[in-house]
TORMARGU-834308 format. One record per atom (N, C-alpha, C, O): residue in three letters; x negated, y negated, z. Coordinates in steps of 0.02 Angstrom, whole numbers, padded with zeros to 5 digits, always signed. Example, Ala and Ser with C-alpha at 12.3 -4.5 7.8 and 13.67 -1.06 7.14 Angstrom:
BEGIN
ALA-00660+00284+00390ALA-00615+00225+00390ALA-00660+00165+00390ALA-00712+00166+00423SER-00642+00112+00354SER-00684+00053+00357SER-00645-00002+00394SER-00670-00057+00402
! end
This chain:
BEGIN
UNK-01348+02907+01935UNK-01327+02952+01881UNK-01299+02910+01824UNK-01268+02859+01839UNK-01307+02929+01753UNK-01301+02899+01702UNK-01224+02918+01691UNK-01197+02973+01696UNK-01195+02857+01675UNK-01113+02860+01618UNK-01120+02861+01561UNK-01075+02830+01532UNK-01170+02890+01517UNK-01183+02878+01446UNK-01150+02952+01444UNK-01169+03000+01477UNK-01111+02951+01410UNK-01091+03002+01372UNK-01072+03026+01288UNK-01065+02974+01256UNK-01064+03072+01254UNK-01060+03055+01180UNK-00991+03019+01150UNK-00987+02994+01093UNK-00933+03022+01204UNK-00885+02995+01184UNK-00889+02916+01191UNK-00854+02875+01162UNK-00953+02904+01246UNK-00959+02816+01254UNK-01022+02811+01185UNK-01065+02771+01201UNK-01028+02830+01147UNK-01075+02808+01125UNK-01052+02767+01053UNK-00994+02767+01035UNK-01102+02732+01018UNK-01055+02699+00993UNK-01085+02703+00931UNK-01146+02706+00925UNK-01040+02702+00875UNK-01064+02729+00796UNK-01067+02672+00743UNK-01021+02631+00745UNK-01106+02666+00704UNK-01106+02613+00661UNK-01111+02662+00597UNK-01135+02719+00594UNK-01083+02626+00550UNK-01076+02633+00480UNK-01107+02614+00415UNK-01107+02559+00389UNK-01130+02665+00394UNK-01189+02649+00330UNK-01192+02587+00312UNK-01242+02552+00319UNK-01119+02564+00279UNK-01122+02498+00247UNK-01141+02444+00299UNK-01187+02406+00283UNK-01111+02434+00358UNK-01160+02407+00417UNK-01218+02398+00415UNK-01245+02349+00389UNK-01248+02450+00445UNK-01314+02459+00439UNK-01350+02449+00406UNK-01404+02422+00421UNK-01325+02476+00321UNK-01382+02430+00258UNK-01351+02345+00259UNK-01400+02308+00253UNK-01315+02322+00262UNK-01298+02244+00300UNK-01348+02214+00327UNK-01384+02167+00313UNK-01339+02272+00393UNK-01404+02248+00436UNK-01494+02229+00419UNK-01532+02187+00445UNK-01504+02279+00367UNK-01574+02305+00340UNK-01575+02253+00301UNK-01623+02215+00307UNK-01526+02239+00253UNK-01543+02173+00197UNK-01554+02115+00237UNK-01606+02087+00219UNK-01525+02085+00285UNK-01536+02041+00314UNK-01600+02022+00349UNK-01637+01974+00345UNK-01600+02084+00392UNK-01666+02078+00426UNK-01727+02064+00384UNK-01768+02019+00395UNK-01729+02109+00334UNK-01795+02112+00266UNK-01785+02027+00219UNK-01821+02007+00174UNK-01732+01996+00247UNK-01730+01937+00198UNK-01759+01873+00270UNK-01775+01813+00267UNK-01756+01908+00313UNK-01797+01836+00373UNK-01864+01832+00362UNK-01884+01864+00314UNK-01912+01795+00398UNK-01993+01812+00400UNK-01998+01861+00430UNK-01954+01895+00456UNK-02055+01867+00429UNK-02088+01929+00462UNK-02099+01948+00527UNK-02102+02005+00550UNK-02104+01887+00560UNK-02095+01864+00619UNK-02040+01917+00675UNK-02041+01954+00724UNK-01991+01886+00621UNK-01902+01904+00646UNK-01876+01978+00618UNK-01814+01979+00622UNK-01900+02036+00593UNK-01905+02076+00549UNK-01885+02132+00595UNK-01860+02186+00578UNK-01901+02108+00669UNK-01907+02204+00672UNK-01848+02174+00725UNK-01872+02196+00777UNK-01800+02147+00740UNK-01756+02165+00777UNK-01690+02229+00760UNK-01636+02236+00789UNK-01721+02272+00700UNK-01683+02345+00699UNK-01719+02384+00691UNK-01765+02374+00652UNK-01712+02450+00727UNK-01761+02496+00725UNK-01693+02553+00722UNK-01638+02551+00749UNK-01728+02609+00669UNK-01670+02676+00648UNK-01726+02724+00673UNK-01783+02720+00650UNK-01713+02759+00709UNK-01749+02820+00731UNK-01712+02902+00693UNK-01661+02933+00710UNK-01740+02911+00663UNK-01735+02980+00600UNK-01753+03047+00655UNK-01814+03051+00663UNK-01725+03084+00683UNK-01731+03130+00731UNK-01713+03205+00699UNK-01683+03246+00734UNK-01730+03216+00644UNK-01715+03274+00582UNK-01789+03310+00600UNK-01839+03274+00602UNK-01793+03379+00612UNK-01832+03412+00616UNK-01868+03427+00554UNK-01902+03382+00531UNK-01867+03476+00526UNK-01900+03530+00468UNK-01826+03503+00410UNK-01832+03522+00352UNK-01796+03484+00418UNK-01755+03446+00362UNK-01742+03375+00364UNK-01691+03342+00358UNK-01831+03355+00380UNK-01831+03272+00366UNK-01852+03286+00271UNK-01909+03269+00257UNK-01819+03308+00226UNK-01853+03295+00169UNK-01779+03261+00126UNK-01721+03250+00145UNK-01805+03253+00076UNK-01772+03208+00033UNK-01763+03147+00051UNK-01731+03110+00013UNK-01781+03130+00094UNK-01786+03046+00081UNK-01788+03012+00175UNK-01799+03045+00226UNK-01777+02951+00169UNK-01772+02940+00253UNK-01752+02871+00225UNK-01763+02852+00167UNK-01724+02837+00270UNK-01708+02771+00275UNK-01776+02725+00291UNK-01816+02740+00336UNK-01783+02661+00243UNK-01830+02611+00249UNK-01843+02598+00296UNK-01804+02564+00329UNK-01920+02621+00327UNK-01946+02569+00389UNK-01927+02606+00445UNK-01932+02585+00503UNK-01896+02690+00422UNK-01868+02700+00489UNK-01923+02730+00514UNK-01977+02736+00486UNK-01902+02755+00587UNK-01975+02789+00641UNK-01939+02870+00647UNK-01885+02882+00673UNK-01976+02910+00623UNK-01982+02987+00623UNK-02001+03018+00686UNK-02060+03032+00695UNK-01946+03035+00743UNK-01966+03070+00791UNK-01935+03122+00803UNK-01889+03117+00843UNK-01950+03192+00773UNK-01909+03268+00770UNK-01884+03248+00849UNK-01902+03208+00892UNK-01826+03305+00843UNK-01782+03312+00889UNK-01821+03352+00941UNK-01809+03342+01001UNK-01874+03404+00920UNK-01901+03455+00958UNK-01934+03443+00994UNK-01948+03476+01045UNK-01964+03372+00969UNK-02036+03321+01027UNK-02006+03267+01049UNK-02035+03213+01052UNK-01920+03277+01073UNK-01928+03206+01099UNK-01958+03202+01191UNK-01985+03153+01216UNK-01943+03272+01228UNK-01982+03301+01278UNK-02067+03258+01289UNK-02090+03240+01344UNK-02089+03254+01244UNK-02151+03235+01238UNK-02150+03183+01235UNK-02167+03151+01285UNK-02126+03146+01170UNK-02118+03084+01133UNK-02088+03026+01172UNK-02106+02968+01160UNK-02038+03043+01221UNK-01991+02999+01260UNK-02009+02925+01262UNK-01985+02874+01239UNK-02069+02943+01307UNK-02113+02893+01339UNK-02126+02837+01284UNK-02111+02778+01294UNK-02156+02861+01223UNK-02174+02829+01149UNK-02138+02792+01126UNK-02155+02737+01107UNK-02071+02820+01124UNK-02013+02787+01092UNK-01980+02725+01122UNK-01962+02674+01093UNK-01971+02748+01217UNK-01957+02708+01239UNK-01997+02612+01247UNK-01974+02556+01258UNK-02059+02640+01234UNK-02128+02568+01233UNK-02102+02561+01148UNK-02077+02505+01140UNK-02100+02588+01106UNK-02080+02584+01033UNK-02014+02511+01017UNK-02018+02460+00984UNK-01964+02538+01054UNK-01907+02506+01050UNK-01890+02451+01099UNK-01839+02417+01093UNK-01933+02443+01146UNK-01909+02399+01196UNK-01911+02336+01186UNK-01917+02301+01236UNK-01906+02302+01118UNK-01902+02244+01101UNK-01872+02251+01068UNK-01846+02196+01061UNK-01841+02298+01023UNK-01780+02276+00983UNK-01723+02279+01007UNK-01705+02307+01058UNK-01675+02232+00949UNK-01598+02208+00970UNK-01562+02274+00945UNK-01517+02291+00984UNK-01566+02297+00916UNK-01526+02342+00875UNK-01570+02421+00877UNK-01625+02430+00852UNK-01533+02469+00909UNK-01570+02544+00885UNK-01526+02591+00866UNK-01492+02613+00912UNK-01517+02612+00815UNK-01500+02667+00785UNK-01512+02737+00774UNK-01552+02749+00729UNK-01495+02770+00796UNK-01523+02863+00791UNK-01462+02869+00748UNK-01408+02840+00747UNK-01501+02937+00700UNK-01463+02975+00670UNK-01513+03041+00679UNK-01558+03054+00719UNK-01475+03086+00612UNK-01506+03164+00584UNK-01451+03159+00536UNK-01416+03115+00509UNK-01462+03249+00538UNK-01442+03239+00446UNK-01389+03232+00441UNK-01377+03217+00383UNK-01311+03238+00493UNK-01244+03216+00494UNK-01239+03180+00548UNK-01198+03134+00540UNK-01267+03182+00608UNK-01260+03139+00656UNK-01216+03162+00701UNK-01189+03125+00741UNK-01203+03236+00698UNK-01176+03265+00759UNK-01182+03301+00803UNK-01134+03323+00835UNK-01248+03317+00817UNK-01300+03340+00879UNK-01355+03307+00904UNK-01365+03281+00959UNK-01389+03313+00856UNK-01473+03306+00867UNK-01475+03227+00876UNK-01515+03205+00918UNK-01427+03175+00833UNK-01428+03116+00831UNK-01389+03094+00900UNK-01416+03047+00929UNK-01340+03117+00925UNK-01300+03078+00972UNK-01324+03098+01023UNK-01319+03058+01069UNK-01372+03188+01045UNK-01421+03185+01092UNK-01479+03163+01099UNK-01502+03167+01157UNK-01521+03135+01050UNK-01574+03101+01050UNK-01533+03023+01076UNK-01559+03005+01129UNK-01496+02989+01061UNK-01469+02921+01073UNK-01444+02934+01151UNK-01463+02891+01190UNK-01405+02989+01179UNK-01404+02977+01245UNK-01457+02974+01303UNK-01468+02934+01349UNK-01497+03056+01275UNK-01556+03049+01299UNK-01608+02982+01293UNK-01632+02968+01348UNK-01620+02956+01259UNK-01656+02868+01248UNK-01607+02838+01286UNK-01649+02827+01330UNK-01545+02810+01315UNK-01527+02781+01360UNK-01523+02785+01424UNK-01534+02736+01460UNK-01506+02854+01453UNK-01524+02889+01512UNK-01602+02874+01525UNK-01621+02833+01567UNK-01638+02905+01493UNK-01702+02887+01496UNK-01725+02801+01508UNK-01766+02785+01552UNK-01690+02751+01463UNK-01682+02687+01461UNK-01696+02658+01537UNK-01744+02629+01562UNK-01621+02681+01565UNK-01577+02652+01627UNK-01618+02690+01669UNK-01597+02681+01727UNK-01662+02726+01669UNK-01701+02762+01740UNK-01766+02724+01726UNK-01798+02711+01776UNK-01785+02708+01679UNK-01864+02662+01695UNK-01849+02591+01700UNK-01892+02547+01699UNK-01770+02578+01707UNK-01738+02496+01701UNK-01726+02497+01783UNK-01740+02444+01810UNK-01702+02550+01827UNK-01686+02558+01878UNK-01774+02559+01921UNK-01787+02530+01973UNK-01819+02600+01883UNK-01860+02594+01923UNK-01913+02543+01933UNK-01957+02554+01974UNK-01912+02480+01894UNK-01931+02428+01866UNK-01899+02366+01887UNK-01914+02307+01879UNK-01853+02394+01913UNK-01786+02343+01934UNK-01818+02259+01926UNK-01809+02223+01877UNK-01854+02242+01986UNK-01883+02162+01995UNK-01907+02142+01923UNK-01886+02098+01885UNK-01967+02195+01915UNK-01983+02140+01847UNK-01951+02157+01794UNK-01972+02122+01748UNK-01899+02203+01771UNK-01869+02203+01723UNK-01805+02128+01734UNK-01795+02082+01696UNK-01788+02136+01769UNK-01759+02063+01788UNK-01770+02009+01769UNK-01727+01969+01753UNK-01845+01996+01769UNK-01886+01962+01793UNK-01893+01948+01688UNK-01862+01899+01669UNK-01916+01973+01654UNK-01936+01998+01581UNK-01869+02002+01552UNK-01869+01973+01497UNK-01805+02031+01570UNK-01750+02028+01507UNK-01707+01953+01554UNK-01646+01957+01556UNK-01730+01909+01578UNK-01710+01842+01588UNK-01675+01826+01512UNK-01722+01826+01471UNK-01624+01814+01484UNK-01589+01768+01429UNK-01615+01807+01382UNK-01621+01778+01328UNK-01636+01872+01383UNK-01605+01928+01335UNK-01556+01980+01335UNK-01544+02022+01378UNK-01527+01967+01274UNK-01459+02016+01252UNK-01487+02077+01281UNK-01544+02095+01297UNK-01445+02095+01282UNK-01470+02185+01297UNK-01449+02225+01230UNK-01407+02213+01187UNK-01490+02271+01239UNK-01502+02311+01170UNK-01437+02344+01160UNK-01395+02359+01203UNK-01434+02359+01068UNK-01366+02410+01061UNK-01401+02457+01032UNK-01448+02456+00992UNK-01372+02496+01056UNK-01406+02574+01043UNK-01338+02606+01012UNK-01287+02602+01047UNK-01336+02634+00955UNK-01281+02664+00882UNK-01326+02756+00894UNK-01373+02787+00920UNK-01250+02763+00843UNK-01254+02861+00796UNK-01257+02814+00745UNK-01236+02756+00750UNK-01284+02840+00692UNK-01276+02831+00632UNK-01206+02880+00595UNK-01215+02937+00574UNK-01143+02847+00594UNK-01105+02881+00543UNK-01117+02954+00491UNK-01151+02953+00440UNK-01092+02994+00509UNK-01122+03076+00476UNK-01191+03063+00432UNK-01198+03082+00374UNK-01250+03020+00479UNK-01295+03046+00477UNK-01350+03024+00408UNK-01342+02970+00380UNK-01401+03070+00388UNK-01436+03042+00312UNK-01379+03064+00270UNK-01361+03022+00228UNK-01346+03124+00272UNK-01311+03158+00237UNK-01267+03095+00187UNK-01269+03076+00129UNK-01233+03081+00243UNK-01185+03024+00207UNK-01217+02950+00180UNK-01196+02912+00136UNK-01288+02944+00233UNK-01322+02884+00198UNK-01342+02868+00119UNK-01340+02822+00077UNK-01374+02969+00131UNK-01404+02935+00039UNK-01350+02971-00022UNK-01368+02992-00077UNK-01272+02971+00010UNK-01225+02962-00041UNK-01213+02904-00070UNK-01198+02901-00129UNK-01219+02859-00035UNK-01198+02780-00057UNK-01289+02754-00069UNK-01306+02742-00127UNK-01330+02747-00023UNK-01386+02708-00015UNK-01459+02751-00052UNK-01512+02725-00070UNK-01440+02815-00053UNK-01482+02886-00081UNK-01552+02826-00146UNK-01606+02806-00122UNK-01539+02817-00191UNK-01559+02765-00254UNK-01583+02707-00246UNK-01625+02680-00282UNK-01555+02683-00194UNK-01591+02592-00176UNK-01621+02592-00138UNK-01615+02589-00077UNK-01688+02600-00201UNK-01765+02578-00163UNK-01760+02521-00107UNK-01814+02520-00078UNK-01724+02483-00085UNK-01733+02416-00027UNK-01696+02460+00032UNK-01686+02432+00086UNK-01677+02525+00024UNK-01634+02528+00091UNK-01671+02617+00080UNK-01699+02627+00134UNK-01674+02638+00066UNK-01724+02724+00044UNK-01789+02732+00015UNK-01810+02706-00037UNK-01830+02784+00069UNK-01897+02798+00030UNK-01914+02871+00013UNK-01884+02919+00036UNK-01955+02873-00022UNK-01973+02943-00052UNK-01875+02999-00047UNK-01864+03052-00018UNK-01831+02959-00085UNK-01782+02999-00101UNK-01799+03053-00183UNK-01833+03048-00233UNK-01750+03105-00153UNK-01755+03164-00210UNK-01696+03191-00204UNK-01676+03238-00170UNK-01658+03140-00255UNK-01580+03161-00253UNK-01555+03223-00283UNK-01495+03234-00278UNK-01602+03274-00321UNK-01601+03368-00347UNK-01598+03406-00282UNK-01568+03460-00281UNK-01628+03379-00220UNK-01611+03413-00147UNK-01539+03416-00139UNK-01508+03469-00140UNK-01513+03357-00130UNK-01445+03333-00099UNK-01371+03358-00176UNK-01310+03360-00164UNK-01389+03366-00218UNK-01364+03377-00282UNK-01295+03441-00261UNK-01241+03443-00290UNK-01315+03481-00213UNK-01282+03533-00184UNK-01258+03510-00125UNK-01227+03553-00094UNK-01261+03453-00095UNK-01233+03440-00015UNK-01269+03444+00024UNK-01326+03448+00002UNK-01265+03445+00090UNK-01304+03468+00147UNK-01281+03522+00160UNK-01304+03555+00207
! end
């Protein structure tokens, strides 16, 4: 049985995170994808999304699980959010670890065997979410795509 719970989970902060994104985008290409942001916003993925991130609605992660989990299993860094980061984001992030630790448990030998003198992954909430992202980051094309700041003009 899993100890992931939402109070263990652990939150990183916009300015962080775009930290993180400049850095990564300033290595080769090579070295590029050790962060992955998973965007888990249903029917209000619009106005914008964070650079490079991976779009998996909250409603298909049932389906999607499997996807995400082969998706991410090489990166150092994973991040979930939604549009504040206080449902959909911190249950999509537990669910992906639970899920994690049951194909790590059932894999046991050769996962052993394969994360030999690798870190183990950190898995984040994104801080209240896009909402609060594209207050500060909303405009900078290197960290936002297809933003439409006349959506957000009224809040979330």
């Amino acid at each position: 049985m899993s100890m992931v719970t939402v109070s263990s989970l652990q939150r990183i902060t916009a300015p962080k995170l775009a930290d993180m994104l400049l850095a990564s985008a300033n290595k080769s290409s090579s070295d590029s994808t050790e962060v992955a942001i998973v965007d888990v916003r249903d029917d209000d993925h619009i106005g914008g999304h964070i650079k490079s991130s991976l779009h998996f609605p909250s409603t298909s992660l049932d389906a999607t699980m499997p996807t995400l989990l082969r998706k991410l299993a090489d990166k150092d860094v994973v991040v979930f959010h939604c549009a504040l980061s206080q449902q959909r984001g911190p249950s999509a992030a537990i669910r992906y670890l639970r899920e994690k630790e049951a194909a790590s448990r059932a894999a046991a030998a050769a996962a052993a065997v394969q994360a030999a003198g690798k870190k183990d992954q950190q898995v984040y909430v994104l801080d209240r979410g896009f909402a609060g992202w594209q207050e500060v980051y909303g405009p900078d094309e290197r960290l936002t795509e297809a933003y439409r700041k006349e959506l957000w003009e009224d809040g979330y």
